[in-house]
C-alpha positions as a LaTeX table, in Angstrom:
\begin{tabular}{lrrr}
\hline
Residue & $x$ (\AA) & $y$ (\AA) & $z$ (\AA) \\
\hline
Unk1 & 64.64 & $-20.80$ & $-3.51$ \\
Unk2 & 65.69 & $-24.62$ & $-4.90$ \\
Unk3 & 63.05 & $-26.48$ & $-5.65$ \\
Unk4 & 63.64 & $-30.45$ & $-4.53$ \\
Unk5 & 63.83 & $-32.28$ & $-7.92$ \\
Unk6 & 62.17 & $-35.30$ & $-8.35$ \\
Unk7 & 63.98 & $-38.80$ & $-8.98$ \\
Unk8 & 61.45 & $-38.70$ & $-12.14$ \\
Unk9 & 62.76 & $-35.64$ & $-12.96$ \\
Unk10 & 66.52 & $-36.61$ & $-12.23$ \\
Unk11 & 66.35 & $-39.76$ & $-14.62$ \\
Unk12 & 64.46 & $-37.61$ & $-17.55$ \\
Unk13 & 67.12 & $-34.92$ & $-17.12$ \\
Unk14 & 70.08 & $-37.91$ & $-17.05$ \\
Unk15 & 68.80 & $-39.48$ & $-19.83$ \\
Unk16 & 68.86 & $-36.82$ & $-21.91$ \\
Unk17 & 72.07 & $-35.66$ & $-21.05$ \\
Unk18 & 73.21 & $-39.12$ & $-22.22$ \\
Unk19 & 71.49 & $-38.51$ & $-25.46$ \\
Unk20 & 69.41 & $-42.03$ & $-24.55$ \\
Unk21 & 65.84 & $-42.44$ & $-26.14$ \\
Unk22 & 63.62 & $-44.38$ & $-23.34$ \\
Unk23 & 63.26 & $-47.37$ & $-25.36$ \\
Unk24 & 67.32 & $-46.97$ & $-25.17$ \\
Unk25 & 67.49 & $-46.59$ & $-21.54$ \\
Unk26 & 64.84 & $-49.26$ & $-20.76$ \\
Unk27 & 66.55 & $-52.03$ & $-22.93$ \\
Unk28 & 69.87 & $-50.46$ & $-20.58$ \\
Unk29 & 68.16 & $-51.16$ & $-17.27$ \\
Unk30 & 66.51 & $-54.07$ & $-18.17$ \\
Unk31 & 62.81 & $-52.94$ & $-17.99$ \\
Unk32 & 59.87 & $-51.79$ & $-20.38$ \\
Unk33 & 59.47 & $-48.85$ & $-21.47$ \\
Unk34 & 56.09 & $-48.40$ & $-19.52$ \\
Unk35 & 58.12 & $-48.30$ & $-16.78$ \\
Unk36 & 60.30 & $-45.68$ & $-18.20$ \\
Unk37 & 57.72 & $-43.35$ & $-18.99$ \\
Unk38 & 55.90 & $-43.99$ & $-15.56$ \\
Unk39 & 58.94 & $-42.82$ & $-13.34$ \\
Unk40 & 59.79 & $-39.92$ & $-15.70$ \\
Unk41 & 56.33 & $-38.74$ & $-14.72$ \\
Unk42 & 56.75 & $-39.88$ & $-10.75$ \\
Unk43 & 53.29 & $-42.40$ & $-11.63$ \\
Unk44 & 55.76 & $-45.30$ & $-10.32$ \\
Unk45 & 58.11 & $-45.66$ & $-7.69$ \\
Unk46 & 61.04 & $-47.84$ & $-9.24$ \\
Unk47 & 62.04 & $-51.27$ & $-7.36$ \\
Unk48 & 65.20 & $-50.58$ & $-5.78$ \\
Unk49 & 66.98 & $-53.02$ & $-8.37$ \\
Unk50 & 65.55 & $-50.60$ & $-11.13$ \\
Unk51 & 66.10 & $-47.64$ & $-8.90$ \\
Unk52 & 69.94 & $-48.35$ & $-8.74$ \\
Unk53 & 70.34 & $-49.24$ & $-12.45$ \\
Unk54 & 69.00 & $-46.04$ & $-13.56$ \\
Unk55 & 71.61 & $-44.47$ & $-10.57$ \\
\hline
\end{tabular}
């Protein structure tokens, strides 16, 4: 059985894939690194300006 996977989980997995640090990928996006962390761990749901950055 599949489990669903996360957006958290789908930008931690990305992000390493693209060999990106999150300080990288937050200075990318155009957000701290707080924030980052946060929706790696699904504490935050992303703005949808963030949201489609990180897409």
């Amino acid at each position: 059985m599949d489990e669903e996977r996360s957006f958290g989980r789908w930008v931690k997995q990305r992000r390493k894939e693209l060999d990106l640090t999150q300080e990288a990928l937050a200075q990318e996006v155009g957000c701290s690194i707080e924030t980052i962390r946060k929706v790696e761990r699904d504490a935050l749901r992303p703005s949808r300006q963030i949201a489609e950055r990180l897409a």
